[in-house]
Each structure stands twice: as C-alpha cells, then as structure tokens.
PDB file of N, CA, C and O in Angstrom:
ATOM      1  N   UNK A   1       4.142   9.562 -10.033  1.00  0.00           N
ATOM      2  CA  UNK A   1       2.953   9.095  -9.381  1.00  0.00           C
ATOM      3  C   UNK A   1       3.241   8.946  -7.884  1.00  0.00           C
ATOM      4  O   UNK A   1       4.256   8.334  -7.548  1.00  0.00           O
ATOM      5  N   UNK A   2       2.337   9.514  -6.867  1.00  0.00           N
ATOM      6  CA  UNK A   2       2.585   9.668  -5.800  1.00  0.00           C
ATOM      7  C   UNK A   2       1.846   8.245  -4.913  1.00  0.00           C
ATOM      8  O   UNK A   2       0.727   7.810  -5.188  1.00  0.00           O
ATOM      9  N   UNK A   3       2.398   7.895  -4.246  1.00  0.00           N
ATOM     10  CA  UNK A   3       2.214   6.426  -3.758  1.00  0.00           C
ATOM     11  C   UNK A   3       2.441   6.719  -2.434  1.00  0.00           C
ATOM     12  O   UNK A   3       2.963   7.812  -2.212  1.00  0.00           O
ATOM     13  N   UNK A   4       1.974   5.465  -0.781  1.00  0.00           N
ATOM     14  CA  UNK A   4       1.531   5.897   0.122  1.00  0.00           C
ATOM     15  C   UNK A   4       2.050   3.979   0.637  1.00  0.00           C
ATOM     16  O   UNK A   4       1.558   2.994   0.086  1.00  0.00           O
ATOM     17  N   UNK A   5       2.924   3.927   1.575  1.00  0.00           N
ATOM     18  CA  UNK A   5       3.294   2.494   1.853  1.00  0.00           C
ATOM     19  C   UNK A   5       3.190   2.821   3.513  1.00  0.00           C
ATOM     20  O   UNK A   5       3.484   3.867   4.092  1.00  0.00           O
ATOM     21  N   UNK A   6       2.644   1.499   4.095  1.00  0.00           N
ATOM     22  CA  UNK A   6       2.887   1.425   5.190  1.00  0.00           C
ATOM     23  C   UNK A   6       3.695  -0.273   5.920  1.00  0.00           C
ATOM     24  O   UNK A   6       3.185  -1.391   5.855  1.00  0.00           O
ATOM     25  N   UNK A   7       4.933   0.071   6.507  1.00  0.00           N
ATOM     26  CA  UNK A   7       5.621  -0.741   6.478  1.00  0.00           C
ATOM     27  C   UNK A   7       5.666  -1.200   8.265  1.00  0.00           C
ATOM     28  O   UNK A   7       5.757  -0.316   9.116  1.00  0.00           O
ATOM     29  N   UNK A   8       5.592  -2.590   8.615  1.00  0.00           N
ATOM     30  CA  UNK A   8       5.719  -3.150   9.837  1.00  0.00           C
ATOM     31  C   UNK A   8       7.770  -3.120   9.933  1.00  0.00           C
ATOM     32  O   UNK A   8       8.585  -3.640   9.171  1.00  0.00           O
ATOM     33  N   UNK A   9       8.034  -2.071  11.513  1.00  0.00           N
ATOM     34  CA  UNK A   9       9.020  -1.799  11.439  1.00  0.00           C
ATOM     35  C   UNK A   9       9.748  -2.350  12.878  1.00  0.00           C
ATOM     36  O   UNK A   9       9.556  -1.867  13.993  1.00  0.00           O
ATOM     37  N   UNK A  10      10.468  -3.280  12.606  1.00  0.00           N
ATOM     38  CA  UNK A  10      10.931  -3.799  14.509  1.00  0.00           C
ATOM     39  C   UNK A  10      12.315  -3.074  14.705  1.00  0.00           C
ATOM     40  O   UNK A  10      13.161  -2.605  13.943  1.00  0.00           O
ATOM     41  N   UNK A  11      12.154  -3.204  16.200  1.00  0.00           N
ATOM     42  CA  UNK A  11      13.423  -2.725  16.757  1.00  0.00           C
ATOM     43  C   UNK A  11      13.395  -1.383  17.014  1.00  0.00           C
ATOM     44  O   UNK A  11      14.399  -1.102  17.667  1.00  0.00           O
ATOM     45  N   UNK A  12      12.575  -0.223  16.765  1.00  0.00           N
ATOM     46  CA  UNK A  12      11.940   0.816  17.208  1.00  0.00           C
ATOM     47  C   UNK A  12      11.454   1.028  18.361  1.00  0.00           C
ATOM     48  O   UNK A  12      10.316   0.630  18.608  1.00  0.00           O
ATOM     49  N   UNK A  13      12.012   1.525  19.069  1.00  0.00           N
ATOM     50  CA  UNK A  13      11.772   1.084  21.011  1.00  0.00           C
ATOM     51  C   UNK A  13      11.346   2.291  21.518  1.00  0.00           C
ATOM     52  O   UNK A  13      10.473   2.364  22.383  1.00  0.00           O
ATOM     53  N   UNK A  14      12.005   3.413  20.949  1.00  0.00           N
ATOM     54  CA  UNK A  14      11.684   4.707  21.578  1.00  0.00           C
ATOM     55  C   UNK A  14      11.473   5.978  20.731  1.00  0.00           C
ATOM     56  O   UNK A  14      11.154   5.685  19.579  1.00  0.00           O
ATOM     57  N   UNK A  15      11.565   7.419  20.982  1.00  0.00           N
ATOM     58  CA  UNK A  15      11.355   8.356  19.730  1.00  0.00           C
ATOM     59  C   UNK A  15      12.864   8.589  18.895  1.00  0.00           C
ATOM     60  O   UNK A  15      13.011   8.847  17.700  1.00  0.00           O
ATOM     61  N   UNK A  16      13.957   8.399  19.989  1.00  0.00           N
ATOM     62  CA  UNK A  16      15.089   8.249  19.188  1.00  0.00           C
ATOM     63  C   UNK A  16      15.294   7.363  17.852  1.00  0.00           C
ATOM     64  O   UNK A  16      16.197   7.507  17.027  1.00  0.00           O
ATOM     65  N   UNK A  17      14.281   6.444  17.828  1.00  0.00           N
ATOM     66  CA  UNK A  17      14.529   5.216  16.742  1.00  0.00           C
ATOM     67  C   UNK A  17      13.609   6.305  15.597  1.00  0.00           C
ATOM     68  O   UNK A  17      13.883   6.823  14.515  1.00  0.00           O
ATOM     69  N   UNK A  18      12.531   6.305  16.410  1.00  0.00           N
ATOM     70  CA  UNK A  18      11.659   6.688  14.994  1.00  0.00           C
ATOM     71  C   UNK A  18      12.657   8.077  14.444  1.00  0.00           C
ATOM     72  O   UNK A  18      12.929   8.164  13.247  1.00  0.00           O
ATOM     73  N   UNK A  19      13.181   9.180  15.492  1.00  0.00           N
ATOM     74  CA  UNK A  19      13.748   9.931  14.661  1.00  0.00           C
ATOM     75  C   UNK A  19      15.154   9.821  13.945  1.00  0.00           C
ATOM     76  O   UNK A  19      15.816  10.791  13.574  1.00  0.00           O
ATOM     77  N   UNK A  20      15.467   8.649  13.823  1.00  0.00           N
ATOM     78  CA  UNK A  20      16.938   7.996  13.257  1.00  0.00           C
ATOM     79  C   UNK A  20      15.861   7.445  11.960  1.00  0.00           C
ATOM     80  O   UNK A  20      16.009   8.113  10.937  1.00  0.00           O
ATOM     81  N   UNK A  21      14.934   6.465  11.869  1.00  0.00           N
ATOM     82  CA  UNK A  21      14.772   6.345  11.017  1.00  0.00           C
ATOM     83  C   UNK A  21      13.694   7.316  10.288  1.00  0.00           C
ATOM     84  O   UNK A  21      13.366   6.811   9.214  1.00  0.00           O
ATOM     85  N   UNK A  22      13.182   8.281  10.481  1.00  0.00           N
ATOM     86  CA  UNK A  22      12.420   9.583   9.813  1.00  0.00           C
ATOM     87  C   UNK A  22      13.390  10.361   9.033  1.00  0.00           C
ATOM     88  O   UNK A  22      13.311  10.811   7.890  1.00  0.00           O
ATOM     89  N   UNK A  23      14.143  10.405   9.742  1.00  0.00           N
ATOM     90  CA  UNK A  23      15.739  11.448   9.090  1.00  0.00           C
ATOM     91  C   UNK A  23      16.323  10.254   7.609  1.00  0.00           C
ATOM     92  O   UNK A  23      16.385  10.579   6.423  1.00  0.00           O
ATOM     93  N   UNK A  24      16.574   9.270   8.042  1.00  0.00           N
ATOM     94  CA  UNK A  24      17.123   8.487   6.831  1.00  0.00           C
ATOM     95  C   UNK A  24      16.465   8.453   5.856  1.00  0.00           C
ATOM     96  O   UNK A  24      17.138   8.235   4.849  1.00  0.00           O
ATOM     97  N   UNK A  25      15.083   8.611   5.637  1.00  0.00           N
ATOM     98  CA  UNK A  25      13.792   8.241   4.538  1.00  0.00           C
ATOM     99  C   UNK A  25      13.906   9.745   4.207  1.00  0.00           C
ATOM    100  O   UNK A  25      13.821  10.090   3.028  1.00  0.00           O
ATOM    101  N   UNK A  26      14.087  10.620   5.140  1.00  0.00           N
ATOM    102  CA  UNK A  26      13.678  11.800   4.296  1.00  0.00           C
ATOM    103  C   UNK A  26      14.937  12.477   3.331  1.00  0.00           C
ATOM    104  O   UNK A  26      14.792  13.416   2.548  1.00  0.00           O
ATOM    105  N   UNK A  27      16.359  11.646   3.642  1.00  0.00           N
ATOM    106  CA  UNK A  27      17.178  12.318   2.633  1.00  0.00           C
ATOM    107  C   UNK A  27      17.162  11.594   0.999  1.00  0.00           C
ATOM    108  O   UNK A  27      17.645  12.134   0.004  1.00  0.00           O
ATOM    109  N   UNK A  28      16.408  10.106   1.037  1.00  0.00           N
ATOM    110  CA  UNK A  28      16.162  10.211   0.079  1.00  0.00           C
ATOM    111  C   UNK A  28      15.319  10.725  -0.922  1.00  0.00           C
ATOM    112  O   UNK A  28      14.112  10.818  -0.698  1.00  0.00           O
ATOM    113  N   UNK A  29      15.910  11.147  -2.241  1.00  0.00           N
ATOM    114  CA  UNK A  29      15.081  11.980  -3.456  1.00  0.00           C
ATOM    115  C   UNK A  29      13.748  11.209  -3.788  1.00  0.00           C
ATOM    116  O   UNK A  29      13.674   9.997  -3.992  1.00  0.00           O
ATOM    117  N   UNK A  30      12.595  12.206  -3.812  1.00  0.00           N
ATOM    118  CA  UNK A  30      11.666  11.705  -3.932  1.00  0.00           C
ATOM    119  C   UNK A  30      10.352  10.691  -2.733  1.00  0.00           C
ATOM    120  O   UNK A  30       9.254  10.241  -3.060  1.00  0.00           O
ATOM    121  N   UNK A  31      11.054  10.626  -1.343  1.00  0.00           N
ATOM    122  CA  UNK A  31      10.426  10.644  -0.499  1.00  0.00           C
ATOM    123  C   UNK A  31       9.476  12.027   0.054  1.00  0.00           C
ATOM    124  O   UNK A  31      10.038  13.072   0.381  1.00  0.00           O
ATOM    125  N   UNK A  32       8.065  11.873   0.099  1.00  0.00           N
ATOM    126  CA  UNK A  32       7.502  13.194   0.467  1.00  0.00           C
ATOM    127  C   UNK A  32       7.070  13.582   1.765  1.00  0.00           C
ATOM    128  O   UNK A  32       7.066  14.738   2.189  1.00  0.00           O
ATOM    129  N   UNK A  33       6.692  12.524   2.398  1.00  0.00           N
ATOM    130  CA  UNK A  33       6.095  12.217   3.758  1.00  0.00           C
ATOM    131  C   UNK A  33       6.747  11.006   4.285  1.00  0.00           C
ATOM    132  O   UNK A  33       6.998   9.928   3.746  1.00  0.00           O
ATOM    133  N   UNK A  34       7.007  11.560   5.753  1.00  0.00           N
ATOM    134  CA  UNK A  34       7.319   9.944   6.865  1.00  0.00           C
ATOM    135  C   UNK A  34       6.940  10.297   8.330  1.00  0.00           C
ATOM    136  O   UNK A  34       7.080  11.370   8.917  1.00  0.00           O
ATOM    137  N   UNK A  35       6.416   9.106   8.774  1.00  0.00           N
ATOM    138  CA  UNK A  35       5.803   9.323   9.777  1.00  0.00           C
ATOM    139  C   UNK A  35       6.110   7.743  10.564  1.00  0.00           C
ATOM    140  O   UNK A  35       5.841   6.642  10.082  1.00  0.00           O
ATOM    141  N   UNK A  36       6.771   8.036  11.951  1.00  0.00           N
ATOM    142  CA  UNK A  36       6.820   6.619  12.313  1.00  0.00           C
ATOM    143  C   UNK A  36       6.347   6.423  13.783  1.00  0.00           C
ATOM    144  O   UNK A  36       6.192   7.239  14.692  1.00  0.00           O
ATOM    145  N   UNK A  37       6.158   5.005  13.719  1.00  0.00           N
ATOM    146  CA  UNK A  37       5.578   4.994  15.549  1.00  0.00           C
ATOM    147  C   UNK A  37       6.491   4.095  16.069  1.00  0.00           C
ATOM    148  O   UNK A  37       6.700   3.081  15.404  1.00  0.00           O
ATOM    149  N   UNK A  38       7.265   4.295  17.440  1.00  0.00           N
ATOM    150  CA  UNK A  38       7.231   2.827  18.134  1.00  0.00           C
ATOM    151  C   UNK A  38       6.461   2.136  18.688  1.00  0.00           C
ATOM    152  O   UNK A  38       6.507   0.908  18.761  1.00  0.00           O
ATOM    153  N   UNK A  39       5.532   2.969  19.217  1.00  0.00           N
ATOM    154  CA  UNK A  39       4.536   2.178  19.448  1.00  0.00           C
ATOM    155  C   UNK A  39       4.023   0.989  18.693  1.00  0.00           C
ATOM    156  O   UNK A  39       4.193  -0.206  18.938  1.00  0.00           O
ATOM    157  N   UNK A  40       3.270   1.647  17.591  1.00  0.00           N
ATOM    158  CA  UNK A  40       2.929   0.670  16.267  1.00  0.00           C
ATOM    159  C   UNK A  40       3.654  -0.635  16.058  1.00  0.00           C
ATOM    160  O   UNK A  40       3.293  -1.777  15.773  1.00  0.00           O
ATOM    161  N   UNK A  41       4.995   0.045  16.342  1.00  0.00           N
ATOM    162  CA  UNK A  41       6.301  -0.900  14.982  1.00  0.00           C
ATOM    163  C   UNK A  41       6.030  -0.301  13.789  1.00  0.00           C
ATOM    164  O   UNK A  41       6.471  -0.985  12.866  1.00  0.00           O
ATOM    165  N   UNK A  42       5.252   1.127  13.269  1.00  0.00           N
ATOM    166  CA  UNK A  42       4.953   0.897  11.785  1.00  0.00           C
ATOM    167  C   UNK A  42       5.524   2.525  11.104  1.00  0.00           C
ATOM    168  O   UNK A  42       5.267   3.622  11.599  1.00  0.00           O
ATOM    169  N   UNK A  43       6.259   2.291   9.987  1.00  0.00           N
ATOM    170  CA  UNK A  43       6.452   3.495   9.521  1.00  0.00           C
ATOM    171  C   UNK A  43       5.670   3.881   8.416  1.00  0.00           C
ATOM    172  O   UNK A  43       5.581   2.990   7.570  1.00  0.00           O
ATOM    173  N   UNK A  44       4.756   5.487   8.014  1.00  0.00           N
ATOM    174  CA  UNK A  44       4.414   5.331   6.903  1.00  0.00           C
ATOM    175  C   UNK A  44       5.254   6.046   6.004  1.00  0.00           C
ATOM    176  O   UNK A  44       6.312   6.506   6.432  1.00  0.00           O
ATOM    177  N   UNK A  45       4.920   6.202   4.800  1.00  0.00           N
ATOM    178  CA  UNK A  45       5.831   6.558   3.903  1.00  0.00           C
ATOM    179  C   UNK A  45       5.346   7.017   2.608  1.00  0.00           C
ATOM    180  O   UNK A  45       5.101   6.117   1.805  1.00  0.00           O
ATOM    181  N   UNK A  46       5.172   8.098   2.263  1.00  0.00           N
ATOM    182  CA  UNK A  46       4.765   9.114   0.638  1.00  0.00           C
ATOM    183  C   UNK A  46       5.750   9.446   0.066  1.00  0.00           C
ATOM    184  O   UNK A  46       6.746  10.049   0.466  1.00  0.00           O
ATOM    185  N   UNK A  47       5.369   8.886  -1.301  1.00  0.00           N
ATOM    186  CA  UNK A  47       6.824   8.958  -1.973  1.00  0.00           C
ATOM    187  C   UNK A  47       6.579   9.108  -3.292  1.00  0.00           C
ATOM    188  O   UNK A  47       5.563   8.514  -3.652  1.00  0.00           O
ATOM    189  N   UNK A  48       7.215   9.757  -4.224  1.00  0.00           N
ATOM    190  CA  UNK A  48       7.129  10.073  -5.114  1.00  0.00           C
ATOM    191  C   UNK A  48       7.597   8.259  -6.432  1.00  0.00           C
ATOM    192  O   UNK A  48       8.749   7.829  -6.496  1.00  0.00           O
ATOM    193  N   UNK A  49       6.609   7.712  -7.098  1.00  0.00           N
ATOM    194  CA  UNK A  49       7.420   6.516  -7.402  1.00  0.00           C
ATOM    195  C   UNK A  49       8.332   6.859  -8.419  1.00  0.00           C
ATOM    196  O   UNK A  49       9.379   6.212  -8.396  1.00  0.00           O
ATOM    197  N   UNK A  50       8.196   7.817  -9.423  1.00  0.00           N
ATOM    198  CA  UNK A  50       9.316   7.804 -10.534  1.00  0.00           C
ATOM    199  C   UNK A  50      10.455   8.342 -10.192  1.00  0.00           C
ATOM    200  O   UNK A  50      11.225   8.662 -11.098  1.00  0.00           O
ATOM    201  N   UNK A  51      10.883   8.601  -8.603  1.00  0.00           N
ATOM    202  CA  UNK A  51      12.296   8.623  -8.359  1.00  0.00           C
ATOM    203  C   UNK A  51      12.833   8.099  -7.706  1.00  0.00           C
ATOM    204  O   UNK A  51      14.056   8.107  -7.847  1.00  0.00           O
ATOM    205  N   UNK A  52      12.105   7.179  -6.381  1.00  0.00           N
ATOM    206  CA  UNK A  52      12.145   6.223  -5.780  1.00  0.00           C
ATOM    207  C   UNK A  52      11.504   4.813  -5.854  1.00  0.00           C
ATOM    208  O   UNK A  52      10.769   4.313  -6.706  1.00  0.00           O
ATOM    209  N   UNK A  53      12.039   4.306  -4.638  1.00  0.00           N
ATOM    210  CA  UNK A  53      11.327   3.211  -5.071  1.00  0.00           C
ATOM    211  C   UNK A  53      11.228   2.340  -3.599  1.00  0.00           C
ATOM    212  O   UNK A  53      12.084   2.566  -2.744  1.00  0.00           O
ATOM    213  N   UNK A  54       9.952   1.149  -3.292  1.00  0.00           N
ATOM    214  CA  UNK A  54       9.470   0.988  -2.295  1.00  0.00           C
ATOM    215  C   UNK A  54      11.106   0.428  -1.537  1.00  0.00           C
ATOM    216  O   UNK A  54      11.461   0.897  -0.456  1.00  0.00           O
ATOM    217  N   UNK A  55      11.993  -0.648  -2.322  1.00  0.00           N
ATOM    218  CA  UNK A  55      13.212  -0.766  -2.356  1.00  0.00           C
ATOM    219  C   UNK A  55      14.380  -0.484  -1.520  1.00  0.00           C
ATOM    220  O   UNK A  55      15.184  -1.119  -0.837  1.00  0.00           O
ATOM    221  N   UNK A  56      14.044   1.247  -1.995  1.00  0.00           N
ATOM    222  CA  UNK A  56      14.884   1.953  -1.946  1.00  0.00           C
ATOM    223  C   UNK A  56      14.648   2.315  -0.150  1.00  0.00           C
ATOM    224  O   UNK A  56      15.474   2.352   0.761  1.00  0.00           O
ATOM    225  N   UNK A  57      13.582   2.480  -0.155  1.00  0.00           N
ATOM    226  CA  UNK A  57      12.894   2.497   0.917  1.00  0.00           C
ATOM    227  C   UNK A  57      13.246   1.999   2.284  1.00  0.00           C
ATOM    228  O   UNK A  57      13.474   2.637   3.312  1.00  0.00           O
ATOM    229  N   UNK A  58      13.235   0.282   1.980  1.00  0.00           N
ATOM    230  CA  UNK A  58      13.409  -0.511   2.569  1.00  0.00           C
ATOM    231  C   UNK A  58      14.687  -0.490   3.239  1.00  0.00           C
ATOM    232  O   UNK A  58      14.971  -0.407   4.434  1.00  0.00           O
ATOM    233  N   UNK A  59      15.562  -0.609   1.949  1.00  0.00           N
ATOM    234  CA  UNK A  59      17.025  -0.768   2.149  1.00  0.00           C
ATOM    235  C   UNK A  59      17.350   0.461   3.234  1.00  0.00           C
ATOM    236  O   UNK A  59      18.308   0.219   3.968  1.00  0.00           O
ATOM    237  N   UNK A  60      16.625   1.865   3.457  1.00  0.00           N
ATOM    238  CA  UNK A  60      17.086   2.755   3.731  1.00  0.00           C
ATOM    239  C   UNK A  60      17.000   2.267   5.811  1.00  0.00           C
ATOM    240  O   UNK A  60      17.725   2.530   6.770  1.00  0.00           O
ATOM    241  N   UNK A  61      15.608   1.418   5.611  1.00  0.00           N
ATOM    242  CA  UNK A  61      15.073   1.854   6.559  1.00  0.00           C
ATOM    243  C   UNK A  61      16.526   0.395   7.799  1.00  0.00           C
ATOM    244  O   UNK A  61      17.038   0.533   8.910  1.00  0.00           O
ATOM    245  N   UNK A  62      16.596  -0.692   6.804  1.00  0.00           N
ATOM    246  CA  UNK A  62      17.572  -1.607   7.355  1.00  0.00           C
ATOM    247  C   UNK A  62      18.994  -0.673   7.630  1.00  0.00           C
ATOM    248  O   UNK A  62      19.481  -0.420   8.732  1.00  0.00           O
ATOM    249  N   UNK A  63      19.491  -0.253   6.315  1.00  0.00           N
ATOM    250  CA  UNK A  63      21.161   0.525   7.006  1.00  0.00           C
ATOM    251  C   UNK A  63      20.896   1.519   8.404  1.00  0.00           C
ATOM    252  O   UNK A  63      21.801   2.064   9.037  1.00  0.00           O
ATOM    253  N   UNK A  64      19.411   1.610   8.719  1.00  0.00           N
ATOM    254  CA  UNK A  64      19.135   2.803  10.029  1.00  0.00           C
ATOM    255  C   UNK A  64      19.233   1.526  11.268  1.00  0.00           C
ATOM    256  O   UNK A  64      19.345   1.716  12.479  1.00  0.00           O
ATOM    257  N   UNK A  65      19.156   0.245  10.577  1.00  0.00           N
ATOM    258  CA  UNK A  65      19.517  -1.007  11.866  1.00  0.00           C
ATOM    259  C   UNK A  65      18.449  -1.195  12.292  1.00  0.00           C
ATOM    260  O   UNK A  65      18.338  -1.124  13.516  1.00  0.00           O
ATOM    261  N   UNK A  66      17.342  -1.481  11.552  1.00  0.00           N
ATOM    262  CA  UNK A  66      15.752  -1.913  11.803  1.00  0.00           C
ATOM    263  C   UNK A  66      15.351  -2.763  10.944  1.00  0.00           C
ATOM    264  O   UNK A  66      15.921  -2.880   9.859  1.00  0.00           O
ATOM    265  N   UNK A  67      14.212  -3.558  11.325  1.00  0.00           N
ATOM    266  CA  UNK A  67      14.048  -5.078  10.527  1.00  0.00           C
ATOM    267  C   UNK A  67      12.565  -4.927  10.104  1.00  0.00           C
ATOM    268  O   UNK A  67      11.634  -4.999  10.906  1.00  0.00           O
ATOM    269  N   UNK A  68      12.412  -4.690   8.631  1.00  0.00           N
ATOM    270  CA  UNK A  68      11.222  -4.707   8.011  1.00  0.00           C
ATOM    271  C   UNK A  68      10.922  -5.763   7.893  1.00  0.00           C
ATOM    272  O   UNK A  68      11.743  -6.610   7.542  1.00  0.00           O
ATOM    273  N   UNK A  69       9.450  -6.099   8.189  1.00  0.00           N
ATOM    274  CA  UNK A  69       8.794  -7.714   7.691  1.00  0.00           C
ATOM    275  C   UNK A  69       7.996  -7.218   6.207  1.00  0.00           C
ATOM    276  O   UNK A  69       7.531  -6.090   6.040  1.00  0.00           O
ATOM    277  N   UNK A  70       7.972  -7.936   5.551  1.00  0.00           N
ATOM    278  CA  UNK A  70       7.956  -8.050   3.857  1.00  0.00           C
ATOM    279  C   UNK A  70       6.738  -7.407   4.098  1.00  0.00           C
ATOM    280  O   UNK A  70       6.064  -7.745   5.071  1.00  0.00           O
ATOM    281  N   UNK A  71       6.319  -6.402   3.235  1.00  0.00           N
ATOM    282  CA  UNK A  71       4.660  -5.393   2.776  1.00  0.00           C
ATOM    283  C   UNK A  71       4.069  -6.572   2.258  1.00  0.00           C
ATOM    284  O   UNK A  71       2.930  -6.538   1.791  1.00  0.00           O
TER     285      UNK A  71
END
C-alpha cells in the first residue's frame, strides 16, 4: 500500500542538506518519491508501506543529522 508522509524537517539550511537528505531516503527499499525544501523545513515522502516504514523513515532522515518534530 502506497502511502504519502509529510515530515517538518530542521537543520536544512541549504540545497546541500536537502540533497544529503533526498539521497539517504532514496536508498531505502521501498521508498518511491522524496522531495525536500529548506525553505519549508519539510520533506515529503512516498513510500511503499509493506517494505518500509514511516520509522524507518525517520531514523533515516536523523543518521543524515537532521531533527524531525513528531508527524
């Protein structure tokens, strides 16, 4: 089931951030779409749920050294 999250993302300052964290979301399995702003603070995210998970997500988007506030 294909699912659609949009996550408030800090510490994203410039396009280098968003493309550090676009690259990390997309090597995980089952991510389909990512799209991020600094502007915003916000990343979105299409993802496949029976191989990922919002989680998985998350965790990916912190080891990239960015601070999600809870969905």
């Amino acid at each position: 089931m294909t699912e659609s999250v949009s996550l408030t993302v800090n510490g994203m300052k410039c396009g280098g951030c968003e493309a550090n964290v676009m690259s990390k979301l997309q090597t995980i399995d089952g991510v389909l779409s990512v799209n991020a702003s600094s502007k915003n603070k916000e990343v979105n995210v299409q993802f496949d749920a029976g191989k990922t998970s919002l989680d998985a997500i998350v965790e990916a988007i912190t080891e990239a050294g960015f601070n999600v506030e809870a969905p």
